[in-house]
C-alpha positions as CSV (number, residue, x, y, z in Angstrom):
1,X,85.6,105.0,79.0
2,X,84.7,108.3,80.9
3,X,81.6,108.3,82.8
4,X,78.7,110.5,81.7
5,X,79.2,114.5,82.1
6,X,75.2,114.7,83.4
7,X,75.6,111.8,85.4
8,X,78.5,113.1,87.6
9,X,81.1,112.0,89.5
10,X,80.6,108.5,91.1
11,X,81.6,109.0,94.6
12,X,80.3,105.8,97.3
13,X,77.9,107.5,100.1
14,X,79.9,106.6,103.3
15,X,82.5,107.9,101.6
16,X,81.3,111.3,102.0
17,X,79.9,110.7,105.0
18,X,83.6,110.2,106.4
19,X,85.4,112.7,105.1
20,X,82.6,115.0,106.2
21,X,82.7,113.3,109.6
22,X,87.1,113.7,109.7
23,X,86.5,117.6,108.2
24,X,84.3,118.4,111.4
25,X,86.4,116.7,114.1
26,X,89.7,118.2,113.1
27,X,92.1,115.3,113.6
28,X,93.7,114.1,110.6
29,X,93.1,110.6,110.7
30,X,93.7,107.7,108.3
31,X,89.8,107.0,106.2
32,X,90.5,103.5,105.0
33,X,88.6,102.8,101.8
34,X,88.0,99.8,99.4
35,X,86.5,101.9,97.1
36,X,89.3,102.2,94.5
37,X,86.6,103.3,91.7
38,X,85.5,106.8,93.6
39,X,85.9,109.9,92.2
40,X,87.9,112.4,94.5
41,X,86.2,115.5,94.9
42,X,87.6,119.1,96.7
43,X,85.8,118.1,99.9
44,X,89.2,115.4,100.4
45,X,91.7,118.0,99.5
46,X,93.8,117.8,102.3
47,X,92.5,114.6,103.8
48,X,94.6,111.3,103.9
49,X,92.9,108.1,102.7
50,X,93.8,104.2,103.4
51,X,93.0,103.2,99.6
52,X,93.6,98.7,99.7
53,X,95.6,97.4,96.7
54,X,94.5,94.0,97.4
55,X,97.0,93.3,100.0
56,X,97.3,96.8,102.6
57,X,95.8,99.9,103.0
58,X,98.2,102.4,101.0
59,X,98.1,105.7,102.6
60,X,97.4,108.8,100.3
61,X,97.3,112.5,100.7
62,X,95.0,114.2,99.2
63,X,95.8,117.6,97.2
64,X,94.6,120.0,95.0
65,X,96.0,117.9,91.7
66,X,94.1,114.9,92.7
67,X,90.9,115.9,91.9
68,X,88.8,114.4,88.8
69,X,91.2,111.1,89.3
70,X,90.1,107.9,91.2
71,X,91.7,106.4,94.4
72,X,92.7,103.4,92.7
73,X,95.0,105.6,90.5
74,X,97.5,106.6,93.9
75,X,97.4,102.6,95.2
76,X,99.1,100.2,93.1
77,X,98.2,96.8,92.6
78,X,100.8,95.2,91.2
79,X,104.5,95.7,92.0
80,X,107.2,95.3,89.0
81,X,110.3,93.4,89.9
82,X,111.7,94.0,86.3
83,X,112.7,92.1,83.0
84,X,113.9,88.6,83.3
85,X,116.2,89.6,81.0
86,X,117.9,92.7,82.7
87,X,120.7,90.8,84.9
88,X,123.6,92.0,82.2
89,X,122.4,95.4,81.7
90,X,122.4,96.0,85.8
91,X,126.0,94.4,85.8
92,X,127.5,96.4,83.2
């Protein structure tokens, strides 16, 4: 379910204060996050973000088509191996 339009966009506060702090000092470095459920806003466009899946920080870079979506959306959790079925339709 979408979150309410006069609420906003749910963004954690040292969030911002990061990616405000990265903006100002030029080098593009790697903001590692936990924070999965944040909204990603124009300030990150061109920013690169450590979001954890659980296991390691997965690195994501920010662009215009991003924003409105949630971290969580660019790191996966879970990792499909396939079907157990499939084995005859890779020999064949």
């Amino acid at each position: 379910m979408a979150r309410s339009v006069w609420k906003g966009p749910f963004v954690d506060g040292y969030l911002l204060k990061k990616a405000e702090k990265a903006r100002s000092g030029g080098r593009n470095e790697i903001i590692r996050t936990w924070s999965r459920r944040s909204t990603i806003l124009p300030q990150f466009v061109g920013l690169t973000f450590g979001v954890h899946n659980g296991h390691k920080f997965i690195p994501v870079l920010v662009n215009e088509n991003m924003i409105g979506h949630r971290f969580g959306e660019f790191s996966p959790t879970r990792t499909f191996q396939g079907h157990a079925g499939d084995k005859k339709a890779k020999r064949g």
